[in-house]
C-alpha positions as CSV (number, residue, x, y, z in Angstrom):
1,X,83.9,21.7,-44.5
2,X,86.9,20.3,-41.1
3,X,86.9,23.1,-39.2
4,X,90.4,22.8,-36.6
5,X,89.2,25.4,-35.1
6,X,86.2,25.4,-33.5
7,X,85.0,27.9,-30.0
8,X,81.9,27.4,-28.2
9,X,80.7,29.9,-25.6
10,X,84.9,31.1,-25.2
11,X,84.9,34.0,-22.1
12,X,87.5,35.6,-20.4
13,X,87.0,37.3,-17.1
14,X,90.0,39.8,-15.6
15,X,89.8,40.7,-12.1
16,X,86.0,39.1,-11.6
17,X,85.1,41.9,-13.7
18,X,86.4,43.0,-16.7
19,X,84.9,41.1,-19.6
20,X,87.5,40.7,-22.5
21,X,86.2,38.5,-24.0
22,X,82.2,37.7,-24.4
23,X,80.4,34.4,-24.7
24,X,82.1,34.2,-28.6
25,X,81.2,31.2,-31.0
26,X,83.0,30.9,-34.3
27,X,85.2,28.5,-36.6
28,X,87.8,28.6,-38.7
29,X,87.8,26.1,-41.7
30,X,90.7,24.0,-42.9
31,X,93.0,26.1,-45.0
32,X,91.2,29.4,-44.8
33,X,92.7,32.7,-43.6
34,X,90.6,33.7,-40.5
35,X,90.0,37.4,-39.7
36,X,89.7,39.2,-36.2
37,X,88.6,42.6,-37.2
38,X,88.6,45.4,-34.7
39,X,90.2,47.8,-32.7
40,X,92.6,48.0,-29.4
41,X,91.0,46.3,-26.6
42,X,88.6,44.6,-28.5
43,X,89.6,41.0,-27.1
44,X,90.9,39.6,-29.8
45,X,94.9,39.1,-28.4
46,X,93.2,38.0,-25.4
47,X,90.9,35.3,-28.2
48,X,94.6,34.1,-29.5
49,X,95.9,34.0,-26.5
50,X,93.2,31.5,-24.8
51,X,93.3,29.5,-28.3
52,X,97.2,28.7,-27.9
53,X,96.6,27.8,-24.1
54,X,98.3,30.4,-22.3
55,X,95.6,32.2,-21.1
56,X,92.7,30.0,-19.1
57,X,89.2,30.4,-20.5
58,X,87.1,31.6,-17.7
59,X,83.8,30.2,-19.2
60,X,83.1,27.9,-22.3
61,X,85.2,25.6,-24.5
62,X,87.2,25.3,-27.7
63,X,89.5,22.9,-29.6
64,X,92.5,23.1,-31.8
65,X,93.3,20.4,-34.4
66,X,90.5,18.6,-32.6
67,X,92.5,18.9,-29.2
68,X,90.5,20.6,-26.3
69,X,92.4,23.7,-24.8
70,X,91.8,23.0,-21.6
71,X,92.2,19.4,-21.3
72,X,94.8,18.7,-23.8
73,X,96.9,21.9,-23.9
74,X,100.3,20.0,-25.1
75,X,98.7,18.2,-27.8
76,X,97.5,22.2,-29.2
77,X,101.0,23.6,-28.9
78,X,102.2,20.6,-30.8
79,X,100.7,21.4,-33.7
80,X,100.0,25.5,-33.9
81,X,102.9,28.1,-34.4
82,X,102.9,31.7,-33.2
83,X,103.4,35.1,-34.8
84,X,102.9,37.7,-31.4
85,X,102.2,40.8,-31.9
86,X,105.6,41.7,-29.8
87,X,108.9,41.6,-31.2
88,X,110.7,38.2,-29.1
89,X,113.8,37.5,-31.5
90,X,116.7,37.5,-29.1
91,X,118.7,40.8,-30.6
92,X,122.0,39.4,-29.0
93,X,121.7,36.7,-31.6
94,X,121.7,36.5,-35.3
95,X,118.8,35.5,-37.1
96,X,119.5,32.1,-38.1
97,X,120.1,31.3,-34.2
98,X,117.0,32.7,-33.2
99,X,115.6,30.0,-35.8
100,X,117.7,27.4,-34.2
101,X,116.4,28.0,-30.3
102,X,112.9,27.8,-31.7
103,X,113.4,24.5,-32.7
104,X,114.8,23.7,-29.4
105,X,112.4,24.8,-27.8
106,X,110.0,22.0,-29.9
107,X,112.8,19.1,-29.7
108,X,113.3,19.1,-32.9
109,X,116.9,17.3,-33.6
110,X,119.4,20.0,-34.7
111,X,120.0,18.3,-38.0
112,X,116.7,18.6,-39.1
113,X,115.9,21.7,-37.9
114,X,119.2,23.3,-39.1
115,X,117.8,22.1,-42.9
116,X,114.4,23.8,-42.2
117,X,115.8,27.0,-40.8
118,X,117.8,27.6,-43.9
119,X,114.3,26.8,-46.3
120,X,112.5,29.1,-44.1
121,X,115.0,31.8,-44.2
122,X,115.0,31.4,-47.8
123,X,111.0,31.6,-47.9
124,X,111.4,34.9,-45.9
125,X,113.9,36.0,-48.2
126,X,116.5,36.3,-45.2
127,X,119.8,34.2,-46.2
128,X,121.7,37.0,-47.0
129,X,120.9,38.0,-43.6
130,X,121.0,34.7,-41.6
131,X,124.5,35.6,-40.0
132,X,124.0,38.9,-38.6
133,X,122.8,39.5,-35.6
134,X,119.1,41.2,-35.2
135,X,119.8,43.9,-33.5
136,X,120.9,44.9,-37.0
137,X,117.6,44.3,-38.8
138,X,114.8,46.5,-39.8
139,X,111.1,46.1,-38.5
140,X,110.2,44.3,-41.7
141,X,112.9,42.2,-41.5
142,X,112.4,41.1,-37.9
143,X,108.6,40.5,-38.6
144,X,109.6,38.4,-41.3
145,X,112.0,36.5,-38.7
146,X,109.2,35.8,-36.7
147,X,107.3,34.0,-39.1
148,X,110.2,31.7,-39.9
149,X,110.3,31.2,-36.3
150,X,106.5,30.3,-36.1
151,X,106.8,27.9,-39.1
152,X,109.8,26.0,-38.2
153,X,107.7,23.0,-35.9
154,X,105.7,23.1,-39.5
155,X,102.3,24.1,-37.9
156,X,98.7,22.9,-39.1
157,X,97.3,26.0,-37.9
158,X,99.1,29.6,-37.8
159,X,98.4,32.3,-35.7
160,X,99.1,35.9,-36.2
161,X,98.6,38.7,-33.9
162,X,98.4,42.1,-35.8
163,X,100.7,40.5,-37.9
164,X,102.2,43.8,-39.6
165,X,101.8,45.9,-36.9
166,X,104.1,49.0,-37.7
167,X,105.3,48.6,-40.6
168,X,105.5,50.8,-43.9
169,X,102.7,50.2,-46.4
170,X,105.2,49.0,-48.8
171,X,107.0,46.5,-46.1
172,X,103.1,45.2,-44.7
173,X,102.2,44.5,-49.0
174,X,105.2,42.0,-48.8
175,X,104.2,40.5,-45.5
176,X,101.2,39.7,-47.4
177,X,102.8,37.8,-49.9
178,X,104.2,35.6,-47.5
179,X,100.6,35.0,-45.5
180,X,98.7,34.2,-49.1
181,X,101.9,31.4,-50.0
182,X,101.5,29.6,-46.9
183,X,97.9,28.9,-47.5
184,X,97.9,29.0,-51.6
185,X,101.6,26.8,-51.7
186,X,101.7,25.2,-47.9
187,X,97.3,24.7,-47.4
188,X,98.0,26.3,-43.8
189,X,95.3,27.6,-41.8
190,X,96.0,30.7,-40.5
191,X,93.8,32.6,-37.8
192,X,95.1,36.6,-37.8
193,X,94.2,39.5,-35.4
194,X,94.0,42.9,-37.8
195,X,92.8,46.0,-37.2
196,X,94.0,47.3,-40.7
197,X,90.7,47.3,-42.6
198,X,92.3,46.7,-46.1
199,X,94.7,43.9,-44.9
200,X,91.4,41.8,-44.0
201,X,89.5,42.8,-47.1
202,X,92.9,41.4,-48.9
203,X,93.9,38.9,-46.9
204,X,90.6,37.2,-44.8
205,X,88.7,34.0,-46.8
206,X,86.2,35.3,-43.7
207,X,86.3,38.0,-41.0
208,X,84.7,38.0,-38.0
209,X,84.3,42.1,-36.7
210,X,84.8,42.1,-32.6
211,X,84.4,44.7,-30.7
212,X,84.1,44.9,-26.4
213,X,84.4,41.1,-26.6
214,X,81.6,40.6,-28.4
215,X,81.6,39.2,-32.2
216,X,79.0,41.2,-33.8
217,X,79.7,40.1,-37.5
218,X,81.1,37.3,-39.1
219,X,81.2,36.3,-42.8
220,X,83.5,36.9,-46.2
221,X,84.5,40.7,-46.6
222,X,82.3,40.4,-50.0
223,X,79.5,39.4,-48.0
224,X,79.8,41.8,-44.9
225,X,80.1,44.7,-47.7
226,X,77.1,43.7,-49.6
227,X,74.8,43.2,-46.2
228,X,75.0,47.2,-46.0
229,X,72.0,47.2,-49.2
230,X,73.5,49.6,-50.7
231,X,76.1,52.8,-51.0
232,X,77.0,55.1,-48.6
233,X,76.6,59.0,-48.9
234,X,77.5,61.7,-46.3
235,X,77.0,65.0,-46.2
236,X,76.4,68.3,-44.0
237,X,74.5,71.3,-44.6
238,X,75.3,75.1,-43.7
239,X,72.0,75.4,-41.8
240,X,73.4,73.0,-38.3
241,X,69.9,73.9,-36.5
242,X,68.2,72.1,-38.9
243,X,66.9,68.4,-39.3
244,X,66.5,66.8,-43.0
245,X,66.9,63.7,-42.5
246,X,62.5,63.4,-42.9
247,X,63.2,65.2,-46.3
248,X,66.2,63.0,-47.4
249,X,64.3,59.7,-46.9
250,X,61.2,61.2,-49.6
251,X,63.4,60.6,-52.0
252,X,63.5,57.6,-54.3
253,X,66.4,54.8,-53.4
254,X,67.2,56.6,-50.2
255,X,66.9,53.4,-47.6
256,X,67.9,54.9,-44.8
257,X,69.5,58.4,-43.1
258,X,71.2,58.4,-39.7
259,X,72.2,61.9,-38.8
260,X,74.6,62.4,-36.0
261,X,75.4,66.2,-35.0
262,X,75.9,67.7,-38.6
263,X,76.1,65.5,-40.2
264,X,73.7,62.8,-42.3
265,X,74.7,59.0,-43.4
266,X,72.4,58.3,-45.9
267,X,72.1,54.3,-47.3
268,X,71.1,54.7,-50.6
269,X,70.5,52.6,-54.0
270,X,72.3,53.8,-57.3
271,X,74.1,55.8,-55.3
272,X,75.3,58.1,-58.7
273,X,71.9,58.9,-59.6
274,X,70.3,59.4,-56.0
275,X,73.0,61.6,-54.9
276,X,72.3,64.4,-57.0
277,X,68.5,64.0,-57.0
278,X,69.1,64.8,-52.9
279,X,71.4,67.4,-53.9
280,X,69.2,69.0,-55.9
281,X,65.9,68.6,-53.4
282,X,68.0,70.1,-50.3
283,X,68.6,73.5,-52.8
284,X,65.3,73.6,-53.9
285,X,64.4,73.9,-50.3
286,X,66.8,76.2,-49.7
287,X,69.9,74.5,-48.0
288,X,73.6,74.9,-48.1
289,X,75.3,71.7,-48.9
290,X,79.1,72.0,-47.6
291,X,80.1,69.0,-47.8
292,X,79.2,65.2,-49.8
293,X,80.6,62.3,-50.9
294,X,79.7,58.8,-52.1
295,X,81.5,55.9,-51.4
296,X,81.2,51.9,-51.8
297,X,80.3,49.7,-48.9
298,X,84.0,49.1,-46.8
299,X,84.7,47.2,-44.0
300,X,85.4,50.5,-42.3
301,X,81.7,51.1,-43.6
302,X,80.9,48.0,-42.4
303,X,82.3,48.2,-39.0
304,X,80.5,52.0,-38.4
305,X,77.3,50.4,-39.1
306,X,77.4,47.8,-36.8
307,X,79.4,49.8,-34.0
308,X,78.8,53.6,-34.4
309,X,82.2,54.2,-34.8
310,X,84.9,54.0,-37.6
311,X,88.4,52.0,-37.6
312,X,90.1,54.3,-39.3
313,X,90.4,56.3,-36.0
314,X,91.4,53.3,-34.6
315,X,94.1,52.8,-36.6
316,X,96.3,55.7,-35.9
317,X,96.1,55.3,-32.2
318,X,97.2,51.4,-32.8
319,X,100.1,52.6,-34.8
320,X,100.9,55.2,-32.3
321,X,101.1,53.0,-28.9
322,X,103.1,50.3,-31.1
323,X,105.5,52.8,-31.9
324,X,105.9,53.9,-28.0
325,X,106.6,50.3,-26.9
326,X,109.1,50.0,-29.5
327,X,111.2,53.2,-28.4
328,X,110.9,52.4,-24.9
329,X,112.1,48.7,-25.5
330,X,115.4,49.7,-27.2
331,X,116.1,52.7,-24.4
332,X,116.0,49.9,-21.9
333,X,118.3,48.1,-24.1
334,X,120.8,50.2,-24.1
C-alpha cells in the first residue's frame, strides 16, 4: 500500500542534549488515520512539527507526499494542512474571515476561496456562525474553525495535534465525526497526535504508542490489544508483607503476575473462570483479598505494559495545563 508518509531514523536534539525525539521509523498509508499515542512530552508535537517543516530534524530523514522535508520544504506545505494544538483564529475577526486569511496565506484567488470557505463552514456546521466574530465562540466551535481553516488549500495529508484537546466528551464525539468523513467521504490521510486512549481506539486505522521519544509500539488498536495474550486482573491482599505472586502463577491460565507495592497484575487466560480459581486459592491459604477486578486488554492496558505506567494519569494532567494556557491567554487579552 502508497505510504505519503514515510520517516527514516527522524531525531530531534534541543540544547545538544535533550532528546525529543528518538531515532523513530514509521509510515502512514494513503487514506488511513494515523495515531501518536502517548503522553505530555512524549515528542510527538515535536514529530508533527518536524513533519510540516518548521522544526529542522537534527538526525535522519523523512518525506511528505513523496517531497523530502528537508530539501523540498515548500513542495510539503503545498500539499499538508494543519490542525495545532493551540487556538490561532484571530478573535478580532469573525469566523468566515479567519477562513478567508488562510487562503491568503496559500494564494488561493479570493473567488475560489470565498466558494470553499462557505462549503467548509457548512461541513463544520458553522454558517450560522460565519459572521460573528470568534471571540464569541465556544471551544468546540473554534476547534471546529480550525479545521475548516486546515482544509481550505484542500490537503492530501491532514495533520492534527491533540486534536480535541479540552473539550467536553459530548463536543470531542462530534469532532470525531468530522475526522472519520474526511477520510470515509474526502479519502484524506490524516496523521493525529492523542493522548486520549479511547479517541485512538475509535479513531486510529493504526497507532503507534510513543513515549520519551521513542516509538515502542506500533500496529491497529485490535492488534496492540490482542498482543497482551490475554485479560488483565488486579488485585491486593490485606497481608502487604507478603509475596504471592509464586502462588498466583500455580494456577492454571495465569501467564503472568507483576506485583508492584500491593498490588499484583496478573495476565491471565479465560479471565472469568481463572479469576475465581485465584480467588479461591489465596483464601484457602489464608489471605485477605481487598480489592480485584478483571478487565479486557485496553490501550491504557496496553500502554502500562509496554511503559510501566498508565495514561489515564496522563490524561488529567494534559487537560489541566490546556486549561491553564487557555485562562492565561484571554487575561492577556483583555
Amino acid at each position: 500500500m502508497e505510504e505519503v508518509i514515510v520517516a527514516e531514523g527522524l531525531t530531534r536534539v534541543f540544547n545538544k542534549s535533550l532528546v525529543a525525539v528518538d531515532h523513530v521509523d514509521f509510515g502512514v498509508r494513503k487514506g488511513e488515520i494515523f495515531g501518536f499515542l502517548g503522553p505530555n512530552g512524549a515528542g510527538k508535537t515535536t514529530t508533527i512539527n518536524m513533519l510540516i517543516t518548521v522544526l529542522k530534524s537534527t538526525e535522519g530523514d523523512a518525506t511528505v507526499c513523496g517531497f523530502d522535508i528537508k530539501k523540498e520544504a515548500s513542495d510539503v506545505r503545498s500539499c499538508i494542512g494543519v490542525v495545532p494544538q493551540e487556538y490561532t483564529a484571530d478573535e478580532d475577526l469573525t469566523g468566515l474571515e479567519n477562513i478567508l486569511l488562510c487562503a491568503d496565506l496559500y494564494g488561493i484567488p479570493r473567488k475560489v476561496s470565498k466558494q470553499r470557505a462557505n462549503e467548509l463552514l457548512e461541513l463544520v456546521e458553522l454558517s450560522k456562525f460565519k459572521d460573528k466574530k470568534v471571540e464569541t465562540y465556544s471551544g468546540g466551535m473554534r476547534r471546529r474553525l480550525e479545521l475548516a481553516c486546515g482544509l481550505i488549500n484542500r490537503p492530501e495529508v491532514l495533520f492534527l495535534d491533540e486534536p480535541t484537546l479540552g473539550l467536553d466528551v459530548q463536543t470531542r464525539r462530534a469532532t470525531w465525526g468530522y475526522i472519520k468523513r474526511l477520510k470515509e467521504e474526502f479519502g484524506m490521510t490524516l496523521f493525529m497526535t492523542t493522548h486520549y486512549l479511547e479517541e485512538a481506539d475509535s479513531l486510529c486505522d493504526r497507532v503507534a504508542i510513543i513515549d520519551q521519544g521513542k516509538i515502542i509500539a506500533l500496529d491497529t488498536p485490535d492488534a496492540l490489544k490482542e498482543s497482551l495474550g490475554g485479560d488483565i486482573m488486579t488485585l491486593a491482599i490485606e497481608q502487604k508483607e507478603a509475596d504471592v505472586t509464586g502462588l498466583i502463577e500455580t494456577t492454571p491460565r495465569v501467564k503472568e503476575v507483576k506485583k508492584q507495592d500491593n498490588i499484583y497484575r496478573v495476565k491471565v487466560e479465560n479471565g472469568e473462570e481463572t479469576a475465581p480459581q485465584i480467588l479461591s486459592l489465596l483464601m484457602a491459604k489464608g489471605y485477605k483479598v481487598v480489592n480485584l477486578s478483571l478487565t479486557k486488554p485496553t490501550l491504557d492496558e496496553v500502554y502500562l505494559e509496554y511503559t510501566g505506567k498508565s495514561m489515564r494519569e496522563e490524561e488529567a494532567t494534559q487537560e489541566s495545563m490546556f486549561s491553564k494556557r487557555i485562562t492565561m491567554r484571554r487575561a492577556r487579552h483583555r
